[in-house]
C-alpha positions in Angstrom: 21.5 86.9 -15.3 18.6 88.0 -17.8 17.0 86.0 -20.5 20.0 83.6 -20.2 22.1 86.5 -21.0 25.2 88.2 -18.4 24.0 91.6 -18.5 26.7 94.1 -16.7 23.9 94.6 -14.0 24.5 91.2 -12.6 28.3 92.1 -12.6 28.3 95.6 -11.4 27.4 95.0 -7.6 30.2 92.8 -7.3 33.3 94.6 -8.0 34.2 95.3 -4.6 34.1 91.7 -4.0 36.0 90.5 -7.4 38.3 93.9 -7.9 41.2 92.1 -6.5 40.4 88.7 -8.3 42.8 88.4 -11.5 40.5 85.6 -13.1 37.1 85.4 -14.3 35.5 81.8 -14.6 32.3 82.1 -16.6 29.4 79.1 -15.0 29.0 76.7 -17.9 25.5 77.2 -18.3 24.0 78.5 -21.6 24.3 81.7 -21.9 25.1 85.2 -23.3 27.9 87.7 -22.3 26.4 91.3 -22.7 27.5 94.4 -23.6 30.6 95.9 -20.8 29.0 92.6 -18.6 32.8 92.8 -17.3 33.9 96.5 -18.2 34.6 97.5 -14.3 36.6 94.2 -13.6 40.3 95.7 -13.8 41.8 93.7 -12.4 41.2 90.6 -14.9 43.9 88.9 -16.4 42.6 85.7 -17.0 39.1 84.3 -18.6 37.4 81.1 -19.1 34.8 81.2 -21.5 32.9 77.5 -21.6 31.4 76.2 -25.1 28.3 77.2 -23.6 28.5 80.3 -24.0 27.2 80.8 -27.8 27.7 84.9 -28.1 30.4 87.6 -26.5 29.3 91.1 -26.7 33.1 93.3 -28.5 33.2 95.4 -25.1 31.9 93.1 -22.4 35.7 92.7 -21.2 38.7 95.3 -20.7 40.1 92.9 -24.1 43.5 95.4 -23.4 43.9 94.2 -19.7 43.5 90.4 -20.7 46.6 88.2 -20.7 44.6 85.1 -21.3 41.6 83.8 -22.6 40.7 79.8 -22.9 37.5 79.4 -25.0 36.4 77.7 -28.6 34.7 80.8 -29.2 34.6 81.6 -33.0 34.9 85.5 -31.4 38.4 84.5 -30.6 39.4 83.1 -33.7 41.1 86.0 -35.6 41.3 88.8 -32.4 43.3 91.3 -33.0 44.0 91.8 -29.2 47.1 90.6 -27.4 46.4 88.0 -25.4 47.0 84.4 -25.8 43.8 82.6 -27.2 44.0 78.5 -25.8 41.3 76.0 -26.6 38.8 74.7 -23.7 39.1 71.1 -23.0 36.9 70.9 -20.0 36.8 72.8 -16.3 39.7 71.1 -14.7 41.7 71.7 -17.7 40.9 76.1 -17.6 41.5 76.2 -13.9 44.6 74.6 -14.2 45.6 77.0 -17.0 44.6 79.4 -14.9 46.4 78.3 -11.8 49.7 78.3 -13.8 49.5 81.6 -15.1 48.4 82.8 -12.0 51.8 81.6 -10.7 53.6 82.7 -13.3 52.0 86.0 -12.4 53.1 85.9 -8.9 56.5 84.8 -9.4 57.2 88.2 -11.6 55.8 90.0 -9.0 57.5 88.6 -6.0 61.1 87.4 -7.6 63.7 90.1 -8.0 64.4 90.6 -12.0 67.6 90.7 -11.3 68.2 87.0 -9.7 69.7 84.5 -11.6 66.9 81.9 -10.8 64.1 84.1 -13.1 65.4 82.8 -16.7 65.8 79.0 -15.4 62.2 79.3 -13.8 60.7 80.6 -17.0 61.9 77.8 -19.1 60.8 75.7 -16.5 57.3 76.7 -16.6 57.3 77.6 -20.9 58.4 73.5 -21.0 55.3 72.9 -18.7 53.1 74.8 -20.9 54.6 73.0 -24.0 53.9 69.9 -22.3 50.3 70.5 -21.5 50.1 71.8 -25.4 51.8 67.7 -26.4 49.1 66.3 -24.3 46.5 68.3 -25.5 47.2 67.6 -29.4 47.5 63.8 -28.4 44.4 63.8 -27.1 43.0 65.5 -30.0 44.2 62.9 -32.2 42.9 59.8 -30.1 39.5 62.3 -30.2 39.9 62.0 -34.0 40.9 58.9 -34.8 37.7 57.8 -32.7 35.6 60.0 -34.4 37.1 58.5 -37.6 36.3 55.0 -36.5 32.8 55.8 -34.9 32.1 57.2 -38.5 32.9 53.8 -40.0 30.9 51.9 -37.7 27.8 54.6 -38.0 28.0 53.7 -41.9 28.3 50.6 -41.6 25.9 50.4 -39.0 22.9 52.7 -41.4 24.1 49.8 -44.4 22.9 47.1 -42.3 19.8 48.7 -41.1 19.0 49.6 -44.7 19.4 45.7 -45.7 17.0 44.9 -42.2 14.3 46.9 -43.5 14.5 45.8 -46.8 14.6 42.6 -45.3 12.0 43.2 -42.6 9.3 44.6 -45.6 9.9 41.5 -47.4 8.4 39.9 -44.7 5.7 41.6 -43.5 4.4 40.9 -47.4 5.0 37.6 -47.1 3.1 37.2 -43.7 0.3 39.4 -44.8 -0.6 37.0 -48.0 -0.4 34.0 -45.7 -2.7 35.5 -43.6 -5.2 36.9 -45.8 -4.9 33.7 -47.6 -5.4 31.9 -44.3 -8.6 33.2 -43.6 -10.1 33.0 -47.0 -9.6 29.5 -46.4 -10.6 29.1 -42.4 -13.9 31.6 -43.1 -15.3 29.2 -46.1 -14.5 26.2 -43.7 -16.6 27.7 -41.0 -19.6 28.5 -43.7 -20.1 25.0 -44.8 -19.8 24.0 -41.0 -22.6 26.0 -40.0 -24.4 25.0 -43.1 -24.3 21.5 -41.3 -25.2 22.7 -38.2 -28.1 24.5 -38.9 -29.7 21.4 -40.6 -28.4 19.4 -37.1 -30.3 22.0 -35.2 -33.5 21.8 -37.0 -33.2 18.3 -36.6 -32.3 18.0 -33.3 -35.1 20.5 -32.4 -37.5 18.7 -33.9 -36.5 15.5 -31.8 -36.4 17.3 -28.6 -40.1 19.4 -29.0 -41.6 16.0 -29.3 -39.8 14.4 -26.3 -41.2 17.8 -24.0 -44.2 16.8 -25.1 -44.0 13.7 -23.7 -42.3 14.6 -20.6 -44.9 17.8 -19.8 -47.8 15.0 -19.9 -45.8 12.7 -17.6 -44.9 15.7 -15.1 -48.8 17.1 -15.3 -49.5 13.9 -14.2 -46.9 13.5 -11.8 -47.6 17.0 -9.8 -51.1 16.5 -9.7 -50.4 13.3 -7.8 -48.4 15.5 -5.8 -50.6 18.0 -4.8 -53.0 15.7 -3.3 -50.3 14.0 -0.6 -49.1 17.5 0.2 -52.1 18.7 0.8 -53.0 15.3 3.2 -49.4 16.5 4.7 -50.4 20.0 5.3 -53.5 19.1 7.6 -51.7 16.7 9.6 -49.1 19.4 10.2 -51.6 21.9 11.1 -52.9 19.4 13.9 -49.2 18.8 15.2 -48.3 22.4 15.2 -51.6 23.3 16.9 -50.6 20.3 19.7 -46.9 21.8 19.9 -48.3 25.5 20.4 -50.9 24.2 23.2 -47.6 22.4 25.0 -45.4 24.8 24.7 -47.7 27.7 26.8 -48.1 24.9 29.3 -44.2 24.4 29.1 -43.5 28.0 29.5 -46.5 28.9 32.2 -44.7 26.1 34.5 -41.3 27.2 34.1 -42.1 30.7 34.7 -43.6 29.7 37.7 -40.7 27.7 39.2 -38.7 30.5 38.0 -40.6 32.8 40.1 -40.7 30.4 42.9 -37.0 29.9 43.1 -36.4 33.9 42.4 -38.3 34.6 46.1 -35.6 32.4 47.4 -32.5 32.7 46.0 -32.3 36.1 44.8 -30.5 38.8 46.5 -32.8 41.8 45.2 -35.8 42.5 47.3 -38.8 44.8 47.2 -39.9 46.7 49.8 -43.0 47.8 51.2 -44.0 49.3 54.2 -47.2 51.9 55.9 -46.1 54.8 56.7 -48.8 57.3 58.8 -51.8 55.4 57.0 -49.6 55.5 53.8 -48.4 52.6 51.9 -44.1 53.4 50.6 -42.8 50.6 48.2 -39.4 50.3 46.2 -39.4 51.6 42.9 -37.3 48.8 41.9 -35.5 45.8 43.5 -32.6 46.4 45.8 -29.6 44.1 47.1 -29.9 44.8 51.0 -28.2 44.2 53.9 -29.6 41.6 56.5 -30.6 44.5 59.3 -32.4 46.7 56.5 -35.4 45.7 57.8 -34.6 46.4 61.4 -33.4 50.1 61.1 -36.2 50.5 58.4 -38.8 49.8 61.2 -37.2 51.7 63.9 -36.6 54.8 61.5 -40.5 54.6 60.6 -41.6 54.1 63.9 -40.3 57.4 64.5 -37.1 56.7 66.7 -33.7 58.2 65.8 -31.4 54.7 65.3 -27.8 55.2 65.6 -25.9 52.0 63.5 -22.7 50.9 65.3 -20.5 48.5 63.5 -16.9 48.1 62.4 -15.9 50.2 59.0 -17.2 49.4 55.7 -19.9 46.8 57.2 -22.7 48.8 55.0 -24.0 51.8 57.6 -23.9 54.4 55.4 -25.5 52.8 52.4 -28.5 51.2 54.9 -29.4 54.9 55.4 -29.3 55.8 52.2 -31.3 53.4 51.0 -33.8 54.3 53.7 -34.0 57.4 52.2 -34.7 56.0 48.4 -37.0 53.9 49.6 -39.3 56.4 51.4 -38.8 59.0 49.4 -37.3 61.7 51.4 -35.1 64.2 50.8 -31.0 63.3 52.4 -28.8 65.3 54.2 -25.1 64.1 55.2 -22.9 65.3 58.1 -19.6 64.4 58.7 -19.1 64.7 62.0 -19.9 67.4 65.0 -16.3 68.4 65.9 -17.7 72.3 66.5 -21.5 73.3 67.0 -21.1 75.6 63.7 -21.1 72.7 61.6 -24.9 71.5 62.9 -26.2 75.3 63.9 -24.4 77.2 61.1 -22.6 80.8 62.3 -23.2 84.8 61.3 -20.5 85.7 59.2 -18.7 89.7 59.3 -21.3 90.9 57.1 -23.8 89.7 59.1 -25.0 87.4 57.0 -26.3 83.9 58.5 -24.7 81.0 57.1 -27.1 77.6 57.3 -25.9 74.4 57.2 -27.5 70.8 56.1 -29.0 70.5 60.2 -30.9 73.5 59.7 -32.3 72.7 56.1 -33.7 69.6 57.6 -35.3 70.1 60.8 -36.8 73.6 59.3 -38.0 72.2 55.6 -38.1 68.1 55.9 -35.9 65.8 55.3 -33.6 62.6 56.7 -30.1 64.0 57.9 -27.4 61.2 59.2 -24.3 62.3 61.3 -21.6 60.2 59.8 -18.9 59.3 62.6 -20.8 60.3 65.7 -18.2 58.5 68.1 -15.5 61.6 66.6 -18.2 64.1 67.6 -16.8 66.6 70.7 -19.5 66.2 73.3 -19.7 69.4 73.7 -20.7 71.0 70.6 -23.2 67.5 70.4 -25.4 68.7 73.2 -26.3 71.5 70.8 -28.9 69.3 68.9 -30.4 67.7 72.2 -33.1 70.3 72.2 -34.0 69.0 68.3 -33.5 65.5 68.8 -35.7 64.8 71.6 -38.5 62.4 72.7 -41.5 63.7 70.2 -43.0 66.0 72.2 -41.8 70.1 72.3 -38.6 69.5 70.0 -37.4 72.5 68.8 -34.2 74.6 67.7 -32.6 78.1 68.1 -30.1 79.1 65.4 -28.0 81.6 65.2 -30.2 83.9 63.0 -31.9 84.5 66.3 -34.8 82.7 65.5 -36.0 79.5 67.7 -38.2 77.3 65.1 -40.2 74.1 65.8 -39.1 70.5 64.8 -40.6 69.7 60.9 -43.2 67.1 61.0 -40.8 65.6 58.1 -37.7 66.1 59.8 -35.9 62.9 60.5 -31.9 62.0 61.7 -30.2 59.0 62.2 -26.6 58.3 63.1 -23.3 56.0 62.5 -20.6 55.6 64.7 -17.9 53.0 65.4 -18.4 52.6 69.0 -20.9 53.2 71.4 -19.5 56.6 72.6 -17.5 55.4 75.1 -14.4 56.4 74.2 -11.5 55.0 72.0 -10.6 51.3 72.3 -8.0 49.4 69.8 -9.1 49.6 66.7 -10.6 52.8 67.0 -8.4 54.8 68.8 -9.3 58.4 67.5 -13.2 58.1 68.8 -14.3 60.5 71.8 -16.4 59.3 75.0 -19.9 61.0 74.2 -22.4 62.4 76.7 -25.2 60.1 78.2 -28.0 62.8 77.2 -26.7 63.1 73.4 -26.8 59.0 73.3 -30.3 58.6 74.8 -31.8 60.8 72.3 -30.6 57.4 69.7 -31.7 53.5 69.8 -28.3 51.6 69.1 -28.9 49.0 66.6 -25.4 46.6 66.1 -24.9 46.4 62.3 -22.0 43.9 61.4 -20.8 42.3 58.0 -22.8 40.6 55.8 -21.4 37.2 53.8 -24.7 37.0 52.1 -24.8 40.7 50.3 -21.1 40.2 50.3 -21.8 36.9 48.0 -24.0 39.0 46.3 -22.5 42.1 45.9 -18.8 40.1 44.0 -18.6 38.7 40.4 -16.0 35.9 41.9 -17.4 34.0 44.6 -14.0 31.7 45.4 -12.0 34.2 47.3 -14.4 34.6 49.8 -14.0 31.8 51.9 -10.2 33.2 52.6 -11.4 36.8 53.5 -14.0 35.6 55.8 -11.6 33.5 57.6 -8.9 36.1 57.8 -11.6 38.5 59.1 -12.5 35.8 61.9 -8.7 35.4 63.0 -8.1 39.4 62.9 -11.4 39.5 65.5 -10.8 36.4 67.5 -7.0 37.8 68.5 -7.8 41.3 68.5 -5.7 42.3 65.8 -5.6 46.0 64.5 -7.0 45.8 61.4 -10.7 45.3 59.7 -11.4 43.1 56.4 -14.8 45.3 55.3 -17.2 44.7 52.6 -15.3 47.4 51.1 -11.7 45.1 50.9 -14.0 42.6 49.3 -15.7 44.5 46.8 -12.7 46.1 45.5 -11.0 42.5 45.7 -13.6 41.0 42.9 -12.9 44.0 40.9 -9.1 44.0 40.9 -9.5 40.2 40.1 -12.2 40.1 37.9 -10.9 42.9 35.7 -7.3 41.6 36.0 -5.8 44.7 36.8 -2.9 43.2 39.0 -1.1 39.7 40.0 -2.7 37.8 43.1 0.2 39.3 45.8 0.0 42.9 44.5 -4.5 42.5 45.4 -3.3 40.9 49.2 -1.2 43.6 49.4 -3.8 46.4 48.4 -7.0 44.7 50.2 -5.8 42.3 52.8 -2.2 42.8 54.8 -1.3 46.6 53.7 -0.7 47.8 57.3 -0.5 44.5 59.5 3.1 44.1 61.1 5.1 40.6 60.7 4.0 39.6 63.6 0.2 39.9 63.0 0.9 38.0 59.6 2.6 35.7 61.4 -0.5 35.0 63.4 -2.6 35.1 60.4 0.0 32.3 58.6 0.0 30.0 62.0 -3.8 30.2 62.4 -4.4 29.3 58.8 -2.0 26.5 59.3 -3.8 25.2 61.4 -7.1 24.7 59.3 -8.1 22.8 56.5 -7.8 24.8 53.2 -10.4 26.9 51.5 -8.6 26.2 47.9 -6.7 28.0 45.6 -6.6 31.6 46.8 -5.9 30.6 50.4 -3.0 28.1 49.0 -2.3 31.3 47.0 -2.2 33.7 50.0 -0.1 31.6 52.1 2.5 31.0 49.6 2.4 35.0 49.4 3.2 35.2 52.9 6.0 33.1 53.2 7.9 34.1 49.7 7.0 37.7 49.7 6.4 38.4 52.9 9.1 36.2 54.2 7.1 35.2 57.2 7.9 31.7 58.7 5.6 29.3 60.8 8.4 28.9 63.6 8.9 31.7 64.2 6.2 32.7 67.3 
């Protein structure tokens, strides 16, 4: 389609597909049929042609192959074709007209001529066309006669408007003189009341200049009075706010002293200070330590190596750490000596010598600690002896090949879970250690501490129940350990809400103990007078989750 017009372009690519299609059904749409539009379409009997279509090109059909055309198309009006010409009613009425003929089509083309049945069928379907004819001239009458009556109403209809706005005008001049007249009226009202006004104002603003006059005097008099108390108020204020300044420095001098008093008491940060080969080494800021700090501080500056035995997560590894913060040297961490490679270092295929942590230490300066000495193999231990001696003629041979001297900075301490003698209950994965690799180290016990413990948690009323678990788990040598490191992450489960109260005992406190060491546990706490809530708490855990019973022994 072009310019709203059916050019035979649009139709030409199509006649394969419509060739065999006896009807054409133009789209009612405006539009114009062009010149041969349908000229290859041979095969076209019947046409439907809707009102909307406003122009027919003379050749845009095969007019001599057409049996049928439905349209009110002037065109078709006086045609000198063949074809039967009937008018268009709507789409359901052309594709029925269609349909039929299409039928009637068929039936001559499948039905012998010969047969009887051909004459009766004809008449059958001529009195169905006639009938559809009756209907459609009935319906054109009711159209007319409607239009008739629709034309009666539409004049009567236009009369009666014409008498509304006659009537309507009549009005509108009517409510325009009132109006006009109105406001003659209302605007020479409003004159003479503001003439009276304006001689009220002058009046009135006589009256009230004279009466500020008389109240300005009586104020001037009134403010100067005024001024003089103020000014008597002013100086006695200044001497009370000079008195209130003096007390308050004194206030604030004395509570800054008892605050400073009580802070040297109660509070778990400390500084520390302490001479070091004529040199003096202090904190750079306040630290929360463990109650032994001091002790393995003095050993390690005193120049012995101290190895820290205690149970797990009792604070070992963070008192040498802090060791090394506080005087300033440089740390090195190993994990354990399980092969002497991991202290000595090794040559790799290239050739290349690989160092390690032990040899950055001992040949540049520094503090190294051997984490988990007790899982050390003996064997590959004795490696160090040599560098870890007694302070005089300490020295090292690597495997570079090269045999160097002990650092004046060089310093090691160790941790361990036992005294390297072998595994025992709780710690059954530790090695028994040789004498010579254990007298190079002072052992210092390090156990747990309630005070940094207190210190170290945002919610102080669970401890009592995890320190008195911790003493029955020790006093009947049960396998487990309750470490500063349970407790810690206690407050923070707690604090922060993360779980309910049995999921935290489950993740800090029994995750590993058997029924019959919570049944131990639940007996011994029976037997004690409560802490409070959490132990109420834990016990009721143990007996509805854990389903462990008191009589049962």
């Amino acid at each position: 389609m072009k310019n709203n017009s059916l050019q035979r372009e649009y139709f030409s690519d199509k006649v394969d597909t419509c060739k065999s299609l006896s009807s054409c059904i133009i789209p009612n749409v405006f539009c114009e049929i062009g010149s041969q539009a349908f000229y290859d379409w041979e095969s076209c009997r019947y046409v439907v042609i809707p009102p909307s279509v406003k122009k027919i090109a003379d050749d845009a059909f095969l007019w001599d192959n057409i049996h049928l055309v439905i349209s009110n198309n002037e065109f078709f009006q006086n045609s000198m074709y063949s074809f039967q010409v009937f008018p268009y009613v709507n789409d359901e009425f052309a594709s029925s007209m269609v349909s039929m003929f299409e039928k009637i089509e068929s039936i001559d083309t499948k039905v012998d001529i010969k047969s009887d049945d051909i004459s009766k069928k004809r008449d059958m379907i001529n009195q169905e066309i006639e009938d559809v004819l009756q209907k459609l001239e009935r319906k054109e009458s009711d159209l007319q006669k409607k239009a008739t009556s629709l034309e009666k109403e539409y004049s009567y209809l236009k009369k009666k408007s014409d008498e509304g706005s006659q009537f309507m005008k009549e009005i509108h001049n009517k409510v325009n003189k009132l109006v006009n007249d109105g406001v003659s009226q209302e605007l020479k009202n409003l004159k003479s009341e503001c003439n009276k006004f304006k001689k009220l104002q002058k009046s009135e603003a006589e009256a009230a200049k004279k009466l500020l006059g008389d109240l300005k005097n009586d104020v001037k008099d009134a403010v100067l009075e005024e001024e003089k108390r103020l000014a008597k108020v002013q100086v006695e204020c200044e001497k009370s706010l000079k008195s209130i300044e003096q007390r308050k420095e004194e206030l604030a001098d004395m509570i800054v002293d008892k605050a400073l008093e009580k802070a040297k008491v109660e509070t778990p940060y400390k500084m520390i200070s302490i001479v070091i080969d004529n040199k003096e080494k202090k904190t750079t800021k306040p630290k929360i330590l463990h109650h032994q700090f001091e002790d393995v501080l003095k050993l390690v500056s005193a120049g012995f190596n101290p190895l820290l035995v205690g149970p797990a997560g009792c604070g070992k590894n963070v008192i040498i750490e802090q060791i090394a913060d506080i005087l300033d040297w440089k740390f090195y961490y190993v994990n354990d000596v399980t092969e002497e490679y991991k202290v000595m270092g090794f040559v790799d295929a290239n050739g290349h010598y690989c160092k390690t942590q032990f040899y950055e230490a001992f040949t540049k300066g520094g503090f190294i600690m051997i984490d988990e000495l007790d899982q050390s193999n003996a064997s590959a231990l004795l490696a160090i002896n040599s560098a870890v001696g007694t302070g005089y003629h300490e020295y090292a041979s690597f495997p570079d090949g090269k045999c160097y001297p002990k650092h004046a900075d060089f310093h090691i301490a160790a941790a361990a879970n036992t005294y390297g003698n072998g595994a025992n209950m709780l710690y059954c994965g530790r090695n028994q250690l040789d004498v010579a690799s254990l007298n190079r180290f002072t052992p210092i016990y390090i156990y747990y501490d309630n005070t940094l413990e207190s210190n170290l948690v945002f919610n102080q009323d669970f401890l009592p129940l995890y320190w008195k678990i911790r003493k029955i788990i020790e006093n009947n040598r049960l396998r487990q350990v309750i470490s500063t490191r349970n407790i810690v992450n206690a407050d923070k489960m707690i604090s922060n809400e993360l779980f309910d109260l049995d999921k935290i005992f489950d993740f800090t406190l029994t995750q590993g103990m058997s029924n019959e060491d919570l049944r131990i546990i639940l007996n011994e706490l029976d037997k004690t007078v409560s802490t409070g809530y959490y132990e109420d708490k834990f016990c009721n855990y143990l007996q509805k989750v854990k389903k462990i019973s008191t009589k049962e022994y």
